[in-house]
Backbone as CSV, one residue per row, in Angstrom:
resi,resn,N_x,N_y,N_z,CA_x,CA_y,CA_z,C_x,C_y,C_z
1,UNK,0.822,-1.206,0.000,0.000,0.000,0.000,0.858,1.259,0.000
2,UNK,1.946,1.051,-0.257,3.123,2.460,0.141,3.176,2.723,-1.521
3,UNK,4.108,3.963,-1.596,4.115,4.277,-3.111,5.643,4.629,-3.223
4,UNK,6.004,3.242,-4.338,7.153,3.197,-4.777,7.650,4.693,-5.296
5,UNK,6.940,5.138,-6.548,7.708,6.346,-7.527,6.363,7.013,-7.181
6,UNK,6.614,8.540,-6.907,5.760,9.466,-7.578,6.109,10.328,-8.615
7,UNK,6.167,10.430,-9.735,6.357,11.011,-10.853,5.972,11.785,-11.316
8,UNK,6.212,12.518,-11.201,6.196,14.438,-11.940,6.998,14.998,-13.084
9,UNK,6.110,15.804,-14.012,7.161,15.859,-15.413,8.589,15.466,-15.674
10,UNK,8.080,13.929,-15.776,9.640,13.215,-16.327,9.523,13.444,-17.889
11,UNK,11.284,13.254,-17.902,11.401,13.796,-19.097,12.776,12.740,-19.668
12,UNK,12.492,12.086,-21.322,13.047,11.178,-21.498,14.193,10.993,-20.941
13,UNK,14.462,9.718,-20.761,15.909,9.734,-19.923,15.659,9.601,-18.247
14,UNK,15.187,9.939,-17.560,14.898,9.763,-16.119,14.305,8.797,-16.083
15,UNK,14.780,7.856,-14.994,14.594,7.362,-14.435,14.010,7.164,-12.659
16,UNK,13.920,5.909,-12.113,13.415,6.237,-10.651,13.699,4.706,-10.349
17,UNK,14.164,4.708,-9.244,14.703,2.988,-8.562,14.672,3.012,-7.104
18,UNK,13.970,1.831,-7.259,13.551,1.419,-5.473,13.967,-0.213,-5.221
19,UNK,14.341,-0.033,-3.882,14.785,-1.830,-3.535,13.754,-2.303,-2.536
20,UNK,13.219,-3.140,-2.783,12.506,-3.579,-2.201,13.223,-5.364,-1.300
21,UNK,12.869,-5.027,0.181,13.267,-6.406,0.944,12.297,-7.256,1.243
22,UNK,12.305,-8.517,1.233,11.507,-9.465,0.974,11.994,-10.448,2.662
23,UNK,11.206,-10.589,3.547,11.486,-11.239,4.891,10.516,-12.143,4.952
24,UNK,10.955,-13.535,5.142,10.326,-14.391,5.169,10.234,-15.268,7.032
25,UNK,9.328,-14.633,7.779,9.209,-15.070,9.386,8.371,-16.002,9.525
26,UNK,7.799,-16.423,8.462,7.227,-18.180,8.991,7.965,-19.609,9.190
27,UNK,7.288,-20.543,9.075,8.274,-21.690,9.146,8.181,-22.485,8.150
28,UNK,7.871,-22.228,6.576,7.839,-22.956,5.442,8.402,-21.945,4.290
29,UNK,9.569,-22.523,4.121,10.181,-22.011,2.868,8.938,-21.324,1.529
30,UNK,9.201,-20.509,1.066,8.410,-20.245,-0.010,9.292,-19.173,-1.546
31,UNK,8.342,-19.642,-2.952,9.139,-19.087,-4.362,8.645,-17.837,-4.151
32,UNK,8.897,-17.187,-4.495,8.066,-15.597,-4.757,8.966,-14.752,-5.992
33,UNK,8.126,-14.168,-6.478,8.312,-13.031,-7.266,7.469,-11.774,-7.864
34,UNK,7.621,-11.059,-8.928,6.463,-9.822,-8.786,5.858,-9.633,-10.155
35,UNK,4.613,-8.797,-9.823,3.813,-8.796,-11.225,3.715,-7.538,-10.818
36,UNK,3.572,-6.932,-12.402,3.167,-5.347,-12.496,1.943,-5.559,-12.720
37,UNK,0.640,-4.838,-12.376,-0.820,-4.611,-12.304,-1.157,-3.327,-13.273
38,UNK,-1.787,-2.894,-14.211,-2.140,-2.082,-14.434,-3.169,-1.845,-15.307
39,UNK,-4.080,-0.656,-15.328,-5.542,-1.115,-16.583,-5.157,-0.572,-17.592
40,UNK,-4.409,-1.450,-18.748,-4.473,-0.901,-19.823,-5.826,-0.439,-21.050
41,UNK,-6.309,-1.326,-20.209,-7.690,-1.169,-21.181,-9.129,0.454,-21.016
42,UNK,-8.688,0.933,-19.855,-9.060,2.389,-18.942,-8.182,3.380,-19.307
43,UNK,-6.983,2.746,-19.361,-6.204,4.226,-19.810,-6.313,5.160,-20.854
44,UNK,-6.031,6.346,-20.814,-5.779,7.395,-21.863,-5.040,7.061,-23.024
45,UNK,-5.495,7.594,-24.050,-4.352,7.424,-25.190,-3.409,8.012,-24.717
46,UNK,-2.965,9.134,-23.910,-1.686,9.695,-23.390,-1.449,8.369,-22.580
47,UNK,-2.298,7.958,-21.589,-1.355,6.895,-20.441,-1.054,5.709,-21.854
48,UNK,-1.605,5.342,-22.476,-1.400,3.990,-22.962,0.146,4.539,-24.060
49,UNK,-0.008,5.981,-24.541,1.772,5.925,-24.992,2.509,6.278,-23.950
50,UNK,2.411,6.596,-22.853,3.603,6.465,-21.715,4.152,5.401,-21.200
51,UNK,3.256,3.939,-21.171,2.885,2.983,-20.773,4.238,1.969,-21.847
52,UNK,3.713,2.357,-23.338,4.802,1.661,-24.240,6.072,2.345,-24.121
53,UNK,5.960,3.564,-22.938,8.158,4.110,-23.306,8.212,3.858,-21.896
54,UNK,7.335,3.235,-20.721,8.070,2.978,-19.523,8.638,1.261,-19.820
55,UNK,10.069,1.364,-19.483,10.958,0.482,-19.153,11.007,0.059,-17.962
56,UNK,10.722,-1.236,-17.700,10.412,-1.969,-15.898,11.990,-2.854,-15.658
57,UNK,13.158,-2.315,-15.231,13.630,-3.206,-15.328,13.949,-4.428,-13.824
58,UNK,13.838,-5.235,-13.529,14.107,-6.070,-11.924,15.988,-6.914,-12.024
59,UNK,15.984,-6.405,-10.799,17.181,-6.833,-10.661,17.386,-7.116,-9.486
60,UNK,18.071,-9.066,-9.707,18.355,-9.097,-7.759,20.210,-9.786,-7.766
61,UNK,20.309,-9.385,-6.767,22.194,-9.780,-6.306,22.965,-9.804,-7.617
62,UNK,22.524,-8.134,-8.291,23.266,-7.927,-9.456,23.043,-8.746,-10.711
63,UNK,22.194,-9.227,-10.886,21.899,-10.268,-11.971,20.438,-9.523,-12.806
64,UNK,20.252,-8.800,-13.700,19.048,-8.847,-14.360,18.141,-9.892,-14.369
65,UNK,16.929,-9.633,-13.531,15.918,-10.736,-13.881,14.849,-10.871,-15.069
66,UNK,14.802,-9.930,-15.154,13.408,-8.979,-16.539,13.777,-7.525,-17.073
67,UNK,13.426,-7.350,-18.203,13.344,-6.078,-18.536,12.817,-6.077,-19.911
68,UNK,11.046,-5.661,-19.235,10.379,-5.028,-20.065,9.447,-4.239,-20.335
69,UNK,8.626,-3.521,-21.219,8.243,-2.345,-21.152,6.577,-2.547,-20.583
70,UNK,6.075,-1.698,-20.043,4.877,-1.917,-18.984,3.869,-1.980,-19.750
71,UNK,3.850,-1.554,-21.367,2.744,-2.014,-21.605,3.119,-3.670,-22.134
72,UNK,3.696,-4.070,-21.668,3.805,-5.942,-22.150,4.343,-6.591,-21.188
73,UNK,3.918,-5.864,-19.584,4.104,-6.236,-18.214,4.101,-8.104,-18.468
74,UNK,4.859,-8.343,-17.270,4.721,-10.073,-17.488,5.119,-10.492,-15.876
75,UNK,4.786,-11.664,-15.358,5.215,-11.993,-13.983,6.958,-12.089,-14.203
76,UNK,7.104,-11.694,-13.045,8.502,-12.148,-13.052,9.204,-12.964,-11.516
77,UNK,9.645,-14.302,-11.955,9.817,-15.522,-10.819,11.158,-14.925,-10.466
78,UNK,11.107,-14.438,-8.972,12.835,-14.073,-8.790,13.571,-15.633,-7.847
79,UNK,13.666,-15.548,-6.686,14.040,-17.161,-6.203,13.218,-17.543,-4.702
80,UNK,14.163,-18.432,-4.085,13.180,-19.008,-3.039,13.819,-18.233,-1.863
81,UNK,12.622,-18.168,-0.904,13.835,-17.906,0.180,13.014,-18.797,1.198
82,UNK,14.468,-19.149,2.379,13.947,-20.090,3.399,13.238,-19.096,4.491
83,UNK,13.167,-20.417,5.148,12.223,-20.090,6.160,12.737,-19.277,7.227
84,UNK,11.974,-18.573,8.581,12.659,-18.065,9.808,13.301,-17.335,9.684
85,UNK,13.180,-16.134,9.273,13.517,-15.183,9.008,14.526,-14.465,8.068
86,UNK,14.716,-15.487,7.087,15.739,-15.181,5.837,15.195,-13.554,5.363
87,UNK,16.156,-13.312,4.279,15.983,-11.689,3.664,16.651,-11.697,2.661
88,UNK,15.626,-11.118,1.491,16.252,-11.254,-0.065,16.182,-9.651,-0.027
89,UNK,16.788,-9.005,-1.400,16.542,-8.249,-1.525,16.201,-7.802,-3.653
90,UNK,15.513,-7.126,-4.023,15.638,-6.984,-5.565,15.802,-5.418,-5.880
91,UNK,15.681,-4.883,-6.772,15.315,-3.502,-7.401,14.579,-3.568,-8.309
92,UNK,13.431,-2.426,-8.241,12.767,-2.457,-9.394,12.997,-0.488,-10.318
93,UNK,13.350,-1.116,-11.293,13.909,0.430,-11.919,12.498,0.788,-12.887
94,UNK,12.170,1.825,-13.008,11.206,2.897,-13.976,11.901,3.288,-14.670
95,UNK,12.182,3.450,-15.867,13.016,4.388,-17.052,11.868,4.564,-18.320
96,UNK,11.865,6.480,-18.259,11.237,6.282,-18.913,12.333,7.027,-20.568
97,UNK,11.826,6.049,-21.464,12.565,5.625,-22.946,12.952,6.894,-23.595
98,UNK,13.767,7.191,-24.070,14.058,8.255,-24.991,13.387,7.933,-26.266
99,UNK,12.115,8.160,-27.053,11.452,7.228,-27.547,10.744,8.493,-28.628
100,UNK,10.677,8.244,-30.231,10.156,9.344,-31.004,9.259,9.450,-30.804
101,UNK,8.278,8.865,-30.207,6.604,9.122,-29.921,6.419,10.239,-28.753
102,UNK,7.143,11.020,-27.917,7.190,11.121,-26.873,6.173,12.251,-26.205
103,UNK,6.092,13.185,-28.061,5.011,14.250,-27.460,3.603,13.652,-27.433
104,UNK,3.275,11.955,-28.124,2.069,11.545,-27.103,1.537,11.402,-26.103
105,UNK,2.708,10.877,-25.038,2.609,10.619,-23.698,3.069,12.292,-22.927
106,UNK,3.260,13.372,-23.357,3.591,14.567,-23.046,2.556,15.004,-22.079
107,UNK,2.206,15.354,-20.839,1.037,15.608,-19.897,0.243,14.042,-19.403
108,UNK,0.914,13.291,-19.840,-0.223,12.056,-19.214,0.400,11.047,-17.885
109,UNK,-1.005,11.228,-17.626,-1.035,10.095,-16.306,-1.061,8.687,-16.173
110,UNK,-0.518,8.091,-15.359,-0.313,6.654,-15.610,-0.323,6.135,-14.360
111,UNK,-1.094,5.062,-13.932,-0.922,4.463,-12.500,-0.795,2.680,-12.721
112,UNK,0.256,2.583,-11.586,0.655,0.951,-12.196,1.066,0.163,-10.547
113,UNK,0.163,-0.671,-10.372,0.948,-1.128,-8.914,1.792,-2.338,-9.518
114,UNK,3.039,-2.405,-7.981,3.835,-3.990,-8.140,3.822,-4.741,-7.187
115,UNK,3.242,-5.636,-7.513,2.351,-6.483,-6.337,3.694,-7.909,-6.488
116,UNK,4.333,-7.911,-5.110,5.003,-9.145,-4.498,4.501,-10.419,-4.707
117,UNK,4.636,-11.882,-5.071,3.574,-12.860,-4.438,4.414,-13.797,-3.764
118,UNK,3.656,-14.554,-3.352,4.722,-15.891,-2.976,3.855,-17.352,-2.961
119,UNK,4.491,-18.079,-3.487,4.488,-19.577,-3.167,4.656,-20.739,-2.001
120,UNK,4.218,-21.289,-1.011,4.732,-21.987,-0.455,5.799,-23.091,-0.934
121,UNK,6.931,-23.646,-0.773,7.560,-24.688,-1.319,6.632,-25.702,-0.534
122,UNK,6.802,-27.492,-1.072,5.975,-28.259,-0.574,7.318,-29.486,-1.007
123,UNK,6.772,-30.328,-0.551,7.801,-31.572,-0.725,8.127,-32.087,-2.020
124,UNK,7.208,-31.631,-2.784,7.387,-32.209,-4.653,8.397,-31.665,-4.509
């Protein structure tokens, strides 16, 4: 419910990056990773060309996991973590594209959550 980026006249080339920690205090290992949420189908023709020049990229312990653009959002599986209090950590970067379309998305609004999930591991 917190808010990663708030974004105010960005302008090609800027970017915005947040790390997000992942603590796992139960007692069953579990997979997790993250999905971007957003209504493409509600949006503005301005949000829906801002949408094709935002760049999502995830990255954990220096390794690129994904990188792609939010309007072709996709889950992304990062790894497991154990149980009792382990701690991962990832980044999720916003860049928005230096991109010839740009005076479409020029004044537009765009709202996109990134929703965590997780898996229990099980004995399979």
């Amino acid at each position: 419910s917190s808010e990663l980026f708030k974004v105010t006249k960005a302008v090609p080339g800027s970017w915005y990056e947040a790390e997000i920690g992942v603590e796992n205090l139960g007692s069953v290992a579990f997979d997790y990773g993250v999905r971007i949420i957003w209504d493409g189908e509600n949006a503005s023709a301005g949000g829906l060309a801002l949408a094709g020049q935002l760049q999502i990229t995830i990255t954990q312990n220096g390794e690129q996991k994904a990188k792609f653009m939010l309007d072709e959002a996709e889950d992304v599986n990062l790894s497991s973590i154990a149980a009792n209090g382990a701690e991962q950590t990832f980044t999720v970067r916003a860049e928005f594209t230096d991109d010839a379309a740009n005076n479409d998305a020029q004044s537009a609004e765009l709202t996109f959550d990134l929703q965590v999930y997780a898996t229990q591991k099980t004995g399979n």
